[in-house]
C-alpha positions as CSV (number, residue, x, y, z in Angstrom):
1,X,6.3,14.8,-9.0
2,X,9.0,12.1,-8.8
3,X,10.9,10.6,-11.7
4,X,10.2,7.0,-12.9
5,X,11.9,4.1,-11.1
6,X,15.5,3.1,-12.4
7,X,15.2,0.3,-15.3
8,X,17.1,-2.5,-14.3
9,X,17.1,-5.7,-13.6
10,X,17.8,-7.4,-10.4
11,X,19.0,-10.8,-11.1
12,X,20.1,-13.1,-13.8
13,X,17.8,-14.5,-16.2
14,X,14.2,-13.4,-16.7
15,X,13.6,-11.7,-13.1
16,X,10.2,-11.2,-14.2
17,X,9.0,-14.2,-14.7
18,X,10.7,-15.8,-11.8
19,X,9.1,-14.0,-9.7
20,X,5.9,-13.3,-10.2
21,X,4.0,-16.0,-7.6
22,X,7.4,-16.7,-6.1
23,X,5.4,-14.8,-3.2
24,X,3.7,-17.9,-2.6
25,X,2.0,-18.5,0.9
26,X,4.2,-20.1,3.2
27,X,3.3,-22.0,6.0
28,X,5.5,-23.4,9.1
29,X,5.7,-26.9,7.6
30,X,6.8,-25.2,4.3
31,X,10.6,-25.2,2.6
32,X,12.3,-23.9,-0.7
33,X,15.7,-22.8,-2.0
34,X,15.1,-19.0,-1.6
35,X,17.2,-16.2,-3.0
36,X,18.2,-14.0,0.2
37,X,21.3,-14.0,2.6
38,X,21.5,-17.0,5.1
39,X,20.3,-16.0,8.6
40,X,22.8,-15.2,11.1
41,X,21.0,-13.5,14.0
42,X,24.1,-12.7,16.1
43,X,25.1,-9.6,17.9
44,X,23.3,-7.3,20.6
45,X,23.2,-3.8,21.1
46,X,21.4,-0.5,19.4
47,X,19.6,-0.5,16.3
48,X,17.8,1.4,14.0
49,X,14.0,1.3,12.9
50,X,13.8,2.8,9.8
51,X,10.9,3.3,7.7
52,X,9.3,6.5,5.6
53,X,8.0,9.7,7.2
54,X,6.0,9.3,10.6
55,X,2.4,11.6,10.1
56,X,1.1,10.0,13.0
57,X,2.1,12.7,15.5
58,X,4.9,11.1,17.4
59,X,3.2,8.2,17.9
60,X,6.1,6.0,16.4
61,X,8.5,7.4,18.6
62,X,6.5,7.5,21.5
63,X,6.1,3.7,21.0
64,X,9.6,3.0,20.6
65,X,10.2,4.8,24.3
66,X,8.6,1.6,25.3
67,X,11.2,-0.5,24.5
68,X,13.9,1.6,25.2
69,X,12.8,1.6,28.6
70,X,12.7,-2.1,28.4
71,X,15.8,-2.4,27.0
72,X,18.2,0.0,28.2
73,X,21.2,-2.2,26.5
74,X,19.2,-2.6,23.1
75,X,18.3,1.2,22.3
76,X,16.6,1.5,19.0
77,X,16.6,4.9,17.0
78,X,14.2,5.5,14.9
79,X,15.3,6.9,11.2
80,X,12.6,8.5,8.9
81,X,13.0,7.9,5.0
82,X,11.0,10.5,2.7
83,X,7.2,10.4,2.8
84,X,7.3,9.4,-0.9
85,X,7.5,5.1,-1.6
86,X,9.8,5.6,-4.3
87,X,12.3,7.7,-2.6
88,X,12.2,5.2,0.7
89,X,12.6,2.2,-1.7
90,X,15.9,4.2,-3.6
91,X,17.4,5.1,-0.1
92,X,16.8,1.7,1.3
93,X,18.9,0.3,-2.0
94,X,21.2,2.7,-1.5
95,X,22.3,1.6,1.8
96,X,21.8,-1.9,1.2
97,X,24.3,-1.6,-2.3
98,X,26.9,0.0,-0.1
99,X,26.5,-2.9,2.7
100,X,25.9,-0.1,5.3
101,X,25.4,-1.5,8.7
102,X,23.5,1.8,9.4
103,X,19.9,0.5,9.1
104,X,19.1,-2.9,11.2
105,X,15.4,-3.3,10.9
106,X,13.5,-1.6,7.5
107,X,10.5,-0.9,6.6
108,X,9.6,-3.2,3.3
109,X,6.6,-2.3,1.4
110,X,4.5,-5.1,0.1
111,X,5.8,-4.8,-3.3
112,X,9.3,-4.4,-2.4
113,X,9.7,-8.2,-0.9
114,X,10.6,-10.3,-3.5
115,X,12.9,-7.8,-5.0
116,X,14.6,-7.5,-1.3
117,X,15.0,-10.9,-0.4
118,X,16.4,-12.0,-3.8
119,X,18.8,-9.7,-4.0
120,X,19.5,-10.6,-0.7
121,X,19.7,-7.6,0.9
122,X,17.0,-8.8,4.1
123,X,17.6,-12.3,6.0
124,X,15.5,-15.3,6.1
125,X,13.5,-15.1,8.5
126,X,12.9,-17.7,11.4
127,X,8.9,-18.7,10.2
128,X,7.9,-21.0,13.2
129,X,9.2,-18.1,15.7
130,X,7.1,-15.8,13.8
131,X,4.1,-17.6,12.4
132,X,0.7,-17.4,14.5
133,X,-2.8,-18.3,13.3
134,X,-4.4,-15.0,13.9
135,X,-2.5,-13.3,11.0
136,X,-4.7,-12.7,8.4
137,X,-3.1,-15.5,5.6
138,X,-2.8,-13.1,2.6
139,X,-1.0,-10.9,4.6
140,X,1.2,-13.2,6.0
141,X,1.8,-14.8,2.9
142,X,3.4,-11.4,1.1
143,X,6.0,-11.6,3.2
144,X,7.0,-14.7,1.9
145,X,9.5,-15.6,-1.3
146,X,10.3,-18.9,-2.4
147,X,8.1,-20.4,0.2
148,X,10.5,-18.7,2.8
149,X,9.5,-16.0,5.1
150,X,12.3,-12.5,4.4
151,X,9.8,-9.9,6.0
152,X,7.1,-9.6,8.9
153,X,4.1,-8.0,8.3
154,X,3.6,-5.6,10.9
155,X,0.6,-3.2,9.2
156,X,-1.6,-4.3,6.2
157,X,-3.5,-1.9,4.1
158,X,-6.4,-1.6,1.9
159,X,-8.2,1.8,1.0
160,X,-11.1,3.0,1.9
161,X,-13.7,6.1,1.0
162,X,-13.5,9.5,3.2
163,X,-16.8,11.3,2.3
164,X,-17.4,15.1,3.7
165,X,-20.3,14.1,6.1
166,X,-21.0,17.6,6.2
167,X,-21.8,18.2,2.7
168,X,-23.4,15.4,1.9
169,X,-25.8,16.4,4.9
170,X,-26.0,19.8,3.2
171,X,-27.0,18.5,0.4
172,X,-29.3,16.1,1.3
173,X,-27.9,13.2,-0.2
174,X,-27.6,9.6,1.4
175,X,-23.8,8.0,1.3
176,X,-23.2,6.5,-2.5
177,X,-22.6,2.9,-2.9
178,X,-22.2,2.5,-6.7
179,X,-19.6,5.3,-8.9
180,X,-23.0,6.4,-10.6
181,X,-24.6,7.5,-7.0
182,X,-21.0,9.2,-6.6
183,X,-21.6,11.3,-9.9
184,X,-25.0,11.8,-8.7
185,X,-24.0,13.1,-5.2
186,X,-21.0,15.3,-6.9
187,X,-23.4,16.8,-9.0
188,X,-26.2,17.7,-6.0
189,X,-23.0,19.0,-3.8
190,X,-21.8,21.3,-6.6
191,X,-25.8,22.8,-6.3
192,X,-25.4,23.9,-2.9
193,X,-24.3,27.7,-2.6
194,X,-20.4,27.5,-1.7
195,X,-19.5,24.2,-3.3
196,X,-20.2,24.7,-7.1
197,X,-16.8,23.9,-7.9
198,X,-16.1,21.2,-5.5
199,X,-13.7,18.0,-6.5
200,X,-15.6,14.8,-6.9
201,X,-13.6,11.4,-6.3
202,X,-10.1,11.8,-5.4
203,X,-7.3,9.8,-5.8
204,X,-3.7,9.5,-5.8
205,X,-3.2,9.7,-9.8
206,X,0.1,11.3,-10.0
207,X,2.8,9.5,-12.0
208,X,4.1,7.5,-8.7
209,X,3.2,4.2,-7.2
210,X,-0.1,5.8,-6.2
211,X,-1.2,5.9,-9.3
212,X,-0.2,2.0,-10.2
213,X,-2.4,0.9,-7.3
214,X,-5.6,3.2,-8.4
215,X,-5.7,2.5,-12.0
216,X,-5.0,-1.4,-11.0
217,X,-8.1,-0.9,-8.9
218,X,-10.1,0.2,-11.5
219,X,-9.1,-2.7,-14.0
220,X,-9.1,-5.4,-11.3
221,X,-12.5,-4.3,-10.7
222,X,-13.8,-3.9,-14.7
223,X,-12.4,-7.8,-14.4
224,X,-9.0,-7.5,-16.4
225,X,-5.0,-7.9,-15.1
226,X,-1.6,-7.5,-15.9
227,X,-0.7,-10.8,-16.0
228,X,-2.5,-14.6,-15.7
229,X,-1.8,-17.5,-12.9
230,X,0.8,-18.5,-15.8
231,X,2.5,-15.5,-15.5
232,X,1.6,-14.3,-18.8
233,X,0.8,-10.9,-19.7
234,X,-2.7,-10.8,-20.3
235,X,-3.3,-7.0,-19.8
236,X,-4.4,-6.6,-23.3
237,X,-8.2,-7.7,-22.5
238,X,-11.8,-5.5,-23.4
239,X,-12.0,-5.6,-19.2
240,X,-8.8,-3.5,-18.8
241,X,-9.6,-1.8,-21.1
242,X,-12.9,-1.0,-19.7
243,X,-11.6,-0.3,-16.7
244,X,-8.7,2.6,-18.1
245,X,-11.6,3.9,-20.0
246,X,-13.6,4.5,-16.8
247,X,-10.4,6.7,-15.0
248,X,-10.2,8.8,-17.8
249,X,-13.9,9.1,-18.2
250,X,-13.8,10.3,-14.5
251,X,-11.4,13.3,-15.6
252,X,-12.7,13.9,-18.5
253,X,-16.4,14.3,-17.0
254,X,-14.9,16.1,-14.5
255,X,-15.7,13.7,-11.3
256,X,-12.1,13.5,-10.9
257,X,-10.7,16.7,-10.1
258,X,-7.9,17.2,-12.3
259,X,-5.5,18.7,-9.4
260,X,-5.3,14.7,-8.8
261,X,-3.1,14.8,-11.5
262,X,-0.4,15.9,-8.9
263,X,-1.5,14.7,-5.4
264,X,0.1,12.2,-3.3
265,X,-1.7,10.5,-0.6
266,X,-1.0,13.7,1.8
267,X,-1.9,16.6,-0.8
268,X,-5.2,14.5,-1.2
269,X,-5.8,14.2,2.4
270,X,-5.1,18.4,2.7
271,X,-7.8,18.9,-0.1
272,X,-10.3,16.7,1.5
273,X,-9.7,18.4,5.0
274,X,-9.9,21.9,3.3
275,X,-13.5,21.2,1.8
276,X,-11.6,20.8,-1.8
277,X,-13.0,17.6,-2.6
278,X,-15.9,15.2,-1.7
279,X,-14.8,12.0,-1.5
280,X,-11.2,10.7,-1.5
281,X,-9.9,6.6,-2.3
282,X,-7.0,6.8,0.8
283,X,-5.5,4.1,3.4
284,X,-6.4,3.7,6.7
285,X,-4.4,6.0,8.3
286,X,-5.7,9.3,7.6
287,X,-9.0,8.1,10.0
288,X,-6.7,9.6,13.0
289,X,-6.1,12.9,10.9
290,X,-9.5,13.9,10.1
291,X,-10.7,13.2,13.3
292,X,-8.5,15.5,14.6
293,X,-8.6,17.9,12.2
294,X,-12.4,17.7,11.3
295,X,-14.0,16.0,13.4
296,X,-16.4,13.0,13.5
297,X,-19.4,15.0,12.5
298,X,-17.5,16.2,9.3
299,X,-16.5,13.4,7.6
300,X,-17.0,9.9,7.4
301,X,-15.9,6.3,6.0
302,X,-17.4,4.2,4.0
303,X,-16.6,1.0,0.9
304,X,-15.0,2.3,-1.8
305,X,-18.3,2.4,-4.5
306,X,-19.3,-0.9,-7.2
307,X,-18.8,-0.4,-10.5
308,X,-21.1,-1.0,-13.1
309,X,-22.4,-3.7,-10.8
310,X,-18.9,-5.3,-9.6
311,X,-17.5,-4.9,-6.2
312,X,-14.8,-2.7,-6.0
313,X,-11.0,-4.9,-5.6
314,X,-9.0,-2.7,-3.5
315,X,-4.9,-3.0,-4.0
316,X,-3.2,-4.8,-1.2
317,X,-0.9,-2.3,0.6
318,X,1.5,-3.0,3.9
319,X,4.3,-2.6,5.3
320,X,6.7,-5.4,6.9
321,X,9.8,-5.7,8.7
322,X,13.0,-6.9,7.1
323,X,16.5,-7.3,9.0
324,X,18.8,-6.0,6.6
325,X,21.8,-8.5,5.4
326,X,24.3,-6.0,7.0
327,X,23.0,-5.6,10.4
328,X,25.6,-5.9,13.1
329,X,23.3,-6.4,15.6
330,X,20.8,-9.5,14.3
331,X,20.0,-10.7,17.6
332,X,17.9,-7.7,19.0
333,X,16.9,-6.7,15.8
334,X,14.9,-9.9,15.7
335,X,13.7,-9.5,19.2
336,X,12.6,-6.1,18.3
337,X,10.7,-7.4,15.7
338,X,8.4,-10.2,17.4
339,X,8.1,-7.1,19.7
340,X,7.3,-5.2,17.3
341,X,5.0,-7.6,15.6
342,X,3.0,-8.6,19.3
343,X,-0.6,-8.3,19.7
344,X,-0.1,-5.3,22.4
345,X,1.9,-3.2,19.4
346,X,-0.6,-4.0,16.9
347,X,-3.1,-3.2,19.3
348,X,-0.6,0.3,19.8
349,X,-0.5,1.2,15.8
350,X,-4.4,0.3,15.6
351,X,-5.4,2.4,18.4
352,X,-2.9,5.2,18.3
353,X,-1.9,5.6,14.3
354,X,-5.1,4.1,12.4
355,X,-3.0,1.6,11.0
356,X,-4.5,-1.8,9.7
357,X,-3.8,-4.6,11.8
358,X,-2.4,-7.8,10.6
359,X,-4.3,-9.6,13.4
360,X,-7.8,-11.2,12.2
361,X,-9.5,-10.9,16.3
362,X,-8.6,-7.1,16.3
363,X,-11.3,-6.5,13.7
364,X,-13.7,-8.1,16.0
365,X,-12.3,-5.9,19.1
366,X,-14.8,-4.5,20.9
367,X,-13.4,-1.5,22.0
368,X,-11.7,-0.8,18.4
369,X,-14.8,-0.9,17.1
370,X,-16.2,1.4,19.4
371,X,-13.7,3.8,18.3
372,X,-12.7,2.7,14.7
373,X,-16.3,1.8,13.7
374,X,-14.9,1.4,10.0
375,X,-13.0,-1.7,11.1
376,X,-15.6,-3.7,9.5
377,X,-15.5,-1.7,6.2
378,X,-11.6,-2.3,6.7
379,X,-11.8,-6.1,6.9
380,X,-14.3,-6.5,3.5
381,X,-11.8,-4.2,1.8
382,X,-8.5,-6.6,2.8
383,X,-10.9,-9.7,2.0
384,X,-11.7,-8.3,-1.4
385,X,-8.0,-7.1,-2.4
386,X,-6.2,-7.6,-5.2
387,X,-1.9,-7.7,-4.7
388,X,-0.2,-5.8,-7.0
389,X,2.6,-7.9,-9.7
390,X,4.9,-9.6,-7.1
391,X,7.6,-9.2,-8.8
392,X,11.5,-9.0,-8.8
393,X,11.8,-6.0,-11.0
394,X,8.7,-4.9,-9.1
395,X,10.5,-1.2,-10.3
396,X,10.2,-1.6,-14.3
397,X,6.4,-3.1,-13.9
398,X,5.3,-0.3,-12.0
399,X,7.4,2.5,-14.2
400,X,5.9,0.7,-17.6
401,X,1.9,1.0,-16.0
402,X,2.7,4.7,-15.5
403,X,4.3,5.3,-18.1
404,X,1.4,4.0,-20.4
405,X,-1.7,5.4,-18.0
406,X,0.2,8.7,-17.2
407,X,-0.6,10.2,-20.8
408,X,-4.2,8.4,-20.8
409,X,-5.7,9.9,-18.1
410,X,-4.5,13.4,-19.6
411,X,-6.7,12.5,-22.8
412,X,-3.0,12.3,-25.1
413,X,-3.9,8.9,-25.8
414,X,-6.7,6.3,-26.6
415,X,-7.3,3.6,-23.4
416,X,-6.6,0.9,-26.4
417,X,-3.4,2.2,-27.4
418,X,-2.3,2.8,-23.4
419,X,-3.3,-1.0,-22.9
420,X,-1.4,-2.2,-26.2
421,X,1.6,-0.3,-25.4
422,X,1.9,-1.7,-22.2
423,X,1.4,-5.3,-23.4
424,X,4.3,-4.2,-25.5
425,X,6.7,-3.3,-22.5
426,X,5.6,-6.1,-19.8
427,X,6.2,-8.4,-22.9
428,X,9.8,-6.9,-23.2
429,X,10.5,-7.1,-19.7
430,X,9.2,-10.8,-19.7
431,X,11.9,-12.2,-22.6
């Protein structure tokens, strides 16, 4: 289990509340005094991509041979980072607070770009070189700070539900649509001979980032935030409250298994392929995974369920590119970024790695669809997601909701006193 993010803030004055919406969309006509280094994109030669852990088989690499085919001159390496957000985010501030030239082009997850940009450790980015109507405009527009474009998104995310086809079929029990059918099919599962003590709905509830985006998922969806259009904090509502309650209703009824308590997205992914659990809340990219390591006929995809009649609100995931400040080589790390970015890569990452495409036409591919029938799931899911706090001290919003949910979902708290005490900090962090 990882430790909490460092407490600290960023910049001057209340980073907070500066940045919260400073993530604004951004269009090519748009301009704004933005926090991150003036561009410079000068110099050619090698570069590094460098982003967390690769569980896609080589498939990263692979596509990287591409362009170093292409570009014998302008040889990129690839560097992997730890699987684990938190550790890739501390090891990309590392490098960046040492003005390393050792990493050109990074890996920047949704949440980390206003942070990046206005501590300016990634470049402004060139917008009308970038910029193309077929990127989905949510997407596009979390790359964005100050109404200036610091990262490129190069794979969106929003989860989905992996459901054991198999046991479901065993059990004779159609595919739930509402959390009620999901007790209801947990509960026929755990009556078939072999499964009585199967996991119901997993997650990633360990004290990380994973478990910031689940139990935002369940209070987005009860109807309560963390903070209003004005940027205050509002998280103190009967609806989050509501929606805290029903997480630790799920352990405490035992729906959720309590071995969630420690997984990540991958010790998840391991119990759901080793018959462990039933359904699982995971991104996109473990579609390749089980259908090699299960097969279609065992498992399948489908929305993640309503509750208490209210569509589910997924959290908004990604990953973008950022050219770090103290790149040598600006100039191909740019051009390895619009390469990068190009309909044939996202085509490359969609087809080969599961990931989410940024591109709206690639849900509507036809032979995508053919082989990623989910797509379609996929695209209602980004439609009806929910970003996380944009915000400069992205790190102490994200350790305070642990913090105060951590202990909740272990039943050493009330919901009510979880919610209050986290008014409490995001207040603090606010002044």
């Amino acid at each position: 289990m990882t430790t909490s993010l460092p407490r600290r803030r960023f910049i001057q004055g209340s980073a907070l509340v500066a940045a919260l919406g400073a993530a604004a969309s951004c269009s090519k006509s748009d301009s704004g005094q933005g926090g991150g280094a003036t561009a410079d994109f000068s110099g050619t030669g090698p570069i590094t991509w460098v982003q967390g852990k690769d569980f896609s088989s080589g498939m990263v690499q692979a596509h990287i041979d591409e362009w170093n085919s292409e570009n014998p001159d302008e040889q990129v390496t690839l560097v992997e980072l730890s699987s684990e957000a938190d550790q890739q985010r501390q090891s990309l501030i590392n490098n960046a607070q040492t003005q390393s030239d050792a990493y050109d082009v990074i890996s920047v997850d949704v949440v980390w770009v206003a942070e990046f940009a206005a501590n300016q450790w990634i470049l402004e980015l060139p917008m009308d070189e970038l910029k193309n109507d077929d990127i989905i405009q949510p997407v596009w527009d979390a790359g964005c700070y100050m109404d200036k474009l610091y990262a490129m998104p190069y794979a969106t995310d929003a989860p989905l539900m992996y459901y054991r086809k198999d046991f479901l079929t065993e059990a004779g029990v159609e595919v739930p649509t509402t959390w009620d059918e999901i007790k209801s099919a947990v509960d026929a599962v755990r009556q078939v001979s072999g499964h009585e003590e199967i996991g119901g709905f997993g997650g990633q509830f360990a004290k990380y980032e994973g478990l910031t985006c689940c139990s935002s998922e369940f209070i987005h969806t009860a109807g309560g935030d963390f903070f209003d259009d004005q940027n205050q904090v509002v998280v103190n509502s009967p609806e989050s409250i509501e929606g805290l309650q029903n997480i630790m209703d799920g352990f405490k009824n035992g729906y959720i298994p309590q071995a969630a308590l420690e997984w990540k997205e991958e010790d998840g992914r391991n119990a759901f392929e080793k018959g462990d659990v039933l359904f699982y809340r995971q991104w996109p990219y473990q579609y390749a995974n089980n259908l090699e390591n299960l097969g279609d006929d065992k498992f399948g995809v489908a929305a993640l369920p309503s509750l208490n009649g209210k569509t589910f609100i997924s959290a908004l995931g990604g990953h973008y590119c950022g050219v770090s400040a103290f790149s040598k080589n600006k100039e191909t790390a740019l051009k390895f970024i619009k390469w990068w970015t190009a309909k044939e890569s996202e085509l490359y990452m969609l087809d080969k790695q599961s990931n989410a495409p940024i591109l709206g036409s690639l849900y509507e591919d036809a032979d995508m669809l053919q082989k990623y029938p989910y797509l379609p799931t996929l695209r209602s899911s980004l439609d009806a997601a929910r970003a996380r706090p944009k915000a400069v001290a992205y790190g102490d919003v994200t350790a305070a909701i642990q913090d105060a949910f951590f202990p909740a979902i272990q039943q050493q708290t009330t919901a009510e006193d979880a919610i209050s005490g986290l008014e409490n900090k995001l207040k603090e962090l606010s002044d």
